[in-house]
C-alpha positions in Angstrom: 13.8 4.5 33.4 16.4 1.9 33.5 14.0 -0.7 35.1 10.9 0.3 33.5 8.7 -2.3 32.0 5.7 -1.4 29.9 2.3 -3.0 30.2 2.2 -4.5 27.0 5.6 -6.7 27.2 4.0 -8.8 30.2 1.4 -9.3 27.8 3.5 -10.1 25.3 5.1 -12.9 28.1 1.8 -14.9 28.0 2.5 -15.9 24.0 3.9 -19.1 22.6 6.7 -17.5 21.5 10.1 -19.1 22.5 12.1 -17.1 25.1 15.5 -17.8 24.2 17.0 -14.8 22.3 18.8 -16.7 19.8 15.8 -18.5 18.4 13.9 -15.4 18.7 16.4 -13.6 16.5 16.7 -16.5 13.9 12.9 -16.5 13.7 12.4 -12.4 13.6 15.4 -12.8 10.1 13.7 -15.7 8.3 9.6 -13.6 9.1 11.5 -10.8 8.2 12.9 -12.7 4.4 9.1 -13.6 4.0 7.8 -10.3 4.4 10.4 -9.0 2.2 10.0 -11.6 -0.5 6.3 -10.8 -0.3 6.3 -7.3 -0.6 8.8 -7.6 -3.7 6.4 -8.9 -5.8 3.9 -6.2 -7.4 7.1 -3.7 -7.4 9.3 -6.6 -9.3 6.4 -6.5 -11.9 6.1 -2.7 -12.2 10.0 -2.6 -12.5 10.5 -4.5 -15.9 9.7 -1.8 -18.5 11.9 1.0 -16.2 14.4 -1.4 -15.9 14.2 -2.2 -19.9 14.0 1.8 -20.2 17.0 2.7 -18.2 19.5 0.2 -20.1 18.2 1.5 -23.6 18.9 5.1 -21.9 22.5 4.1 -20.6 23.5 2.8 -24.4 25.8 0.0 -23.5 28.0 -1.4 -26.1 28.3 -4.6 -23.7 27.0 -6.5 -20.4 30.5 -6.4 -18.7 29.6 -2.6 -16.8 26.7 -4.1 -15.2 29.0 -6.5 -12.6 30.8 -3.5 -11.2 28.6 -3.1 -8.3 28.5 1.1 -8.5 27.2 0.9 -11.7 24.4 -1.9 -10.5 23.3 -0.4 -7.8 23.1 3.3 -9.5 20.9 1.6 -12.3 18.7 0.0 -9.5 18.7 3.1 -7.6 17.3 4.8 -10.6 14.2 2.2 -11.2 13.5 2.3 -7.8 13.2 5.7 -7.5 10.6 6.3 -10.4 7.3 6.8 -9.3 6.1 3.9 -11.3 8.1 1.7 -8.9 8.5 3.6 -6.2 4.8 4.0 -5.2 3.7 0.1 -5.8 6.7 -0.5 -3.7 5.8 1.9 -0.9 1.9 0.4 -1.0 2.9 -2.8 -1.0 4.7 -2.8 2.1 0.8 -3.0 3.9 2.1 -7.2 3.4 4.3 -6.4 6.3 1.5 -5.0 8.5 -0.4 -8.1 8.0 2.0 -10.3 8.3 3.2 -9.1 11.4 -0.4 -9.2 13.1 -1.1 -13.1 11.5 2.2 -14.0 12.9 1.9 -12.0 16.5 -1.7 -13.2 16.8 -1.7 -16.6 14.9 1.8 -18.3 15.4 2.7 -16.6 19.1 -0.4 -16.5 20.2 -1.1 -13.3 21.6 -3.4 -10.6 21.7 -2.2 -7.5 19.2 -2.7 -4.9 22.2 0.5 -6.8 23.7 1.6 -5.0 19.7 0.6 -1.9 21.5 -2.6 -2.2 18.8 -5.5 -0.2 21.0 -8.5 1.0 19.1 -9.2 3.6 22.2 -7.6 6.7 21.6 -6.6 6.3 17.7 -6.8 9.8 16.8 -5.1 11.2 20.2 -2.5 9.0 19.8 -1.9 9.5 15.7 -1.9 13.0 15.1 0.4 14.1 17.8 2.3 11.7 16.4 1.8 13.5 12.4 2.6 16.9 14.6 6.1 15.2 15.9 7.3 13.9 12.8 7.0 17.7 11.1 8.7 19.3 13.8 11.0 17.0 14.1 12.2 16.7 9.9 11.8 20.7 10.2 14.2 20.7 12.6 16.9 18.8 10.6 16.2 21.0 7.8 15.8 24.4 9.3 19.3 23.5 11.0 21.0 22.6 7.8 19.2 26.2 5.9 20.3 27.8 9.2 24.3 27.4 9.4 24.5 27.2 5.3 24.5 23.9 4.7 21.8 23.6 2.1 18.9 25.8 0.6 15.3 25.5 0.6 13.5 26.6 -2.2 9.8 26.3 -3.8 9.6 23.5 -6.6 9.1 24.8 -10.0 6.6 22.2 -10.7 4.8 20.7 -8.1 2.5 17.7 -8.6 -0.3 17.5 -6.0 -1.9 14.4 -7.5 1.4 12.6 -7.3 2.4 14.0 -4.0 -0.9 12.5 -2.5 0.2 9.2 -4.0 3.6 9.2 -2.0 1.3 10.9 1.3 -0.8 7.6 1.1 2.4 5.4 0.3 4.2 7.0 2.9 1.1 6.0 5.8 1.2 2.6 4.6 5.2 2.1 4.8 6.2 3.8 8.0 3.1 1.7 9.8 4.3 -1.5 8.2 7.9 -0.9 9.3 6.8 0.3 13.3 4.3 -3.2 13.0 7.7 -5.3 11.7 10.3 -4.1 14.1 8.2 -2.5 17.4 5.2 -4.0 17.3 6.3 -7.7 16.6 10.2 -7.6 17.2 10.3 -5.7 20.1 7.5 -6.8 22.3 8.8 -10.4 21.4 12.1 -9.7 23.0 10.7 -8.0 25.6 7.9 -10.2 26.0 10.4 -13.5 26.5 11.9 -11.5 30.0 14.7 -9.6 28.5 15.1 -6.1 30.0 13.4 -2.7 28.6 16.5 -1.5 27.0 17.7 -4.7 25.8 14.8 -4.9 23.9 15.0 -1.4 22.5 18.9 -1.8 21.6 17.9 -5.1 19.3 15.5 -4.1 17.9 16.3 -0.5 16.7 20.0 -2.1 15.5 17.8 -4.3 13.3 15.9 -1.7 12.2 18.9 0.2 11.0 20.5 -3.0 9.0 17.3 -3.2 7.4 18.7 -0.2 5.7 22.1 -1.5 5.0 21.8 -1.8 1.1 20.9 1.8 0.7 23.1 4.0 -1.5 25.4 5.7 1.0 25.0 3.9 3.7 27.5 4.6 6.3 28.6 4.6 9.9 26.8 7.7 10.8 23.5 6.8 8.6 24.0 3.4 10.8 23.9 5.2 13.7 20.9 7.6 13.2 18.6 5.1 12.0 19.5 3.4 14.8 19.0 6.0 16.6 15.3 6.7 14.9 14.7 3.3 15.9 15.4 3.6 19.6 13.3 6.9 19.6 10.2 5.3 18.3 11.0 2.2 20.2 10.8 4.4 23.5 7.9 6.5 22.3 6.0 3.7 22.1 6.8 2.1 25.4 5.8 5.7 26.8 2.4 5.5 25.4 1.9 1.7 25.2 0.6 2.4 22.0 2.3 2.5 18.7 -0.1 4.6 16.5 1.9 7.6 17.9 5.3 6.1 16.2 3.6 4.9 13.2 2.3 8.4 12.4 6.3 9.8 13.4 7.5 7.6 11.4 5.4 8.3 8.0 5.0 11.9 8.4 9.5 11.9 9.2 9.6 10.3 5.9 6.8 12.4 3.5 8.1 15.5 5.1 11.8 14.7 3.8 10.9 13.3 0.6 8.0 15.4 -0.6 7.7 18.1 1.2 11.5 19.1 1.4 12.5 16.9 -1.5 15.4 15.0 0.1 16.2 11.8 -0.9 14.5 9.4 1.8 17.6 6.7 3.1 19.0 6.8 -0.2 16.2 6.3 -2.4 16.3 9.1 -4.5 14.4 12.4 -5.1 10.7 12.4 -5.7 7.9 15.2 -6.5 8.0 18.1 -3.4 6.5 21.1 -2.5 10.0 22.0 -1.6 13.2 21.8 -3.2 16.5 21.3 -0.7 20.4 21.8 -2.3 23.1 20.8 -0.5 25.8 23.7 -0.8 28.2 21.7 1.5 30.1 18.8 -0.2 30.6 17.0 3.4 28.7 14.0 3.8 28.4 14.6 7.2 26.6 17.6 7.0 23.9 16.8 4.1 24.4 13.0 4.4 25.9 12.6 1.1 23.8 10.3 -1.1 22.0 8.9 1.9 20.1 12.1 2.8 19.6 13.9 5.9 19.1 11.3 7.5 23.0 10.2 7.3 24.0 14.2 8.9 25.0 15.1 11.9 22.0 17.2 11.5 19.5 14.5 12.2 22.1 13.1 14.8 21.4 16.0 17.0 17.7 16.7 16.6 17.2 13.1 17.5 19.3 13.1 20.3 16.8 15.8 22.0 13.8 13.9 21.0 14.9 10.8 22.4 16.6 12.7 25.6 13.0 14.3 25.7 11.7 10.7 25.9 13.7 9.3 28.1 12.9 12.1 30.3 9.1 10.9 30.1 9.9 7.1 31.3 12.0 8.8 34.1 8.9 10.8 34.9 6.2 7.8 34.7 8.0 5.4 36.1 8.7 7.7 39.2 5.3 8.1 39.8 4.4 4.5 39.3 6.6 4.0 42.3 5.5 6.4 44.2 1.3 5.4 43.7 2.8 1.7 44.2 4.5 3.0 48.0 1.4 4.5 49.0 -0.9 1.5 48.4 1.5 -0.4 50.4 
């Protein structure tokens, strides 16, 4: 495992892409702005009348409450969460998709399978991946219902048509965020020579900053995003295909936030199937404001996963070896 290298970062190594880690860095933060910039549009648009809405709601005598940063980032938490912003936001996030694949193909120079982009295989790659991100946000949950941490119950109104909304919003942003920080960020560092793990580390710490604004955003929601990060990262090096993750990764998030109703990295509740109640006021047991995805919880289910994964490398890399000893 520790001196595995997958396929598609020596074909990552024949692009134009600079090889010095610095520069690749610097480059990955200022695509990274664009992207963000980009996608901010329509769901800066669609955010106006909430925004208007939720200030004639709040009744302030004054602008003074609005530079106490709790106060700001409540209100914006509260626009963002509606579904009128929330699902523009979610669909607009197919920029980052795109962009990563015009910058990987056009500006590197290199062909997207090096992005672990295969058209073989879609469907036996994906819905594994749909089947692992259930199990896996089950898990976490089942855990939490399990020792008393927080209860599970049926929604009292559950909105199908809006739930499919968030199901399609929820494809389009965990592939855009696998094609960002796997697809383009990690193959490029792993592309330019760096070792496996080096590459995964980087990458999946980036990942995790990416959330860094979120309400309740903390040392442990650092650390299991982080975490996420270097699952999927590893996933898709044991595949050489990143459908698999970007199916994890969508179905991880639509599971929490509208099947479970958990607020998704802090972004607030949406319309679920379920309902989940935290009955433990310890942060690290239901995540506090950042979800389930800030608990110990998700901390330990991921640990197995990625232990699981590991295990896989160990097991194809062994037998790599062993094919390459016998042809010799």
């Amino acid at each position: 495992m520790l001196n595995y290298r997958p396929k598609m970062f020596d074909e990552a190594s024949k692009s134009h892409a600079s090889k010095n880690i610095f520069i690749i860095i610097l480059i990955f933060i200022v695509v990274f702005i664009a992207i963000a910039l980009l996608e901010s549009i329509i769901p800066g648009v669609a955010s106006i009348k909430p925004l208007l809405e939720e200030l004639a709601k709040s009744d302030l005598e004054d602008t003074s409450s609005l530079l106490d940063p709790s106060a700001t980032m409540e209100l914006a938490t509260k626009v963002a969460s509606r579904p009128e912003v929330m699902i523009p936001t979610m669909y607009s996030t197919v920029f980052g998709t795109i962009c990563s694949l015009i910058y990987c193909r056009c500006i590197e120079v290199r062909k997207v399978c090096s992005m672990g982009v295969k058209k073989a295989k879609f469907f036996q790659n994906y819905l594994p991946g749909v089947a692992i991100g259930l199990v896996l946000m089950t898990a976490a949950v089942l855990l939490g219902a399990l020792f008393g941490i927080h209860t599970v119950k049926l929604s009292n109104d559950i909105n199908i048509v809006m739930i499919a909304l968030y199901f399609i919003g929820y494809i389009i942003q965990g592939m855009s965020e696998e094609f960002i920080f796997r697809g383009y960020f990690m193959t490029t560092i792993g592309g330019s020579g760096k070792h496996t793990l080096v590459a995964v580390a980087i990458s999946s710490v980036a990942f995790s900053l990416a959330h860094a604004t979120n309400p309740g955003f903390g040392p442990l929601p650092f650390f299991n995003i982080a975490l996420f990060g270097a699952f999927a990262a590893l996933y898709m090096i044991l595949f050489e295909n990143i459908w698999g993750v970007c199916a994890i990764h969508s179905i991880w998030n639509f599971m929490q936030g509208n099947f479970y109703g958990i607020s998704v990295s802090g972004t607030g509740e949406n319309p679920s199937i379920f309902r989940t109640t935290a009955k433990s006021s310890s942060a690290f047991l239901t995540g506090g404001k950042f979800g389930i995805e800030g608990s110990i919880l998700t901390t330990i289910v991921l640990l197995i996963a990625t232990a699981a994964v590991v295990y896989g490398i160990s097991q194809k890399s062994a037998a790599q070896q062993s094919e390459a000893a016998v042809s010799e």
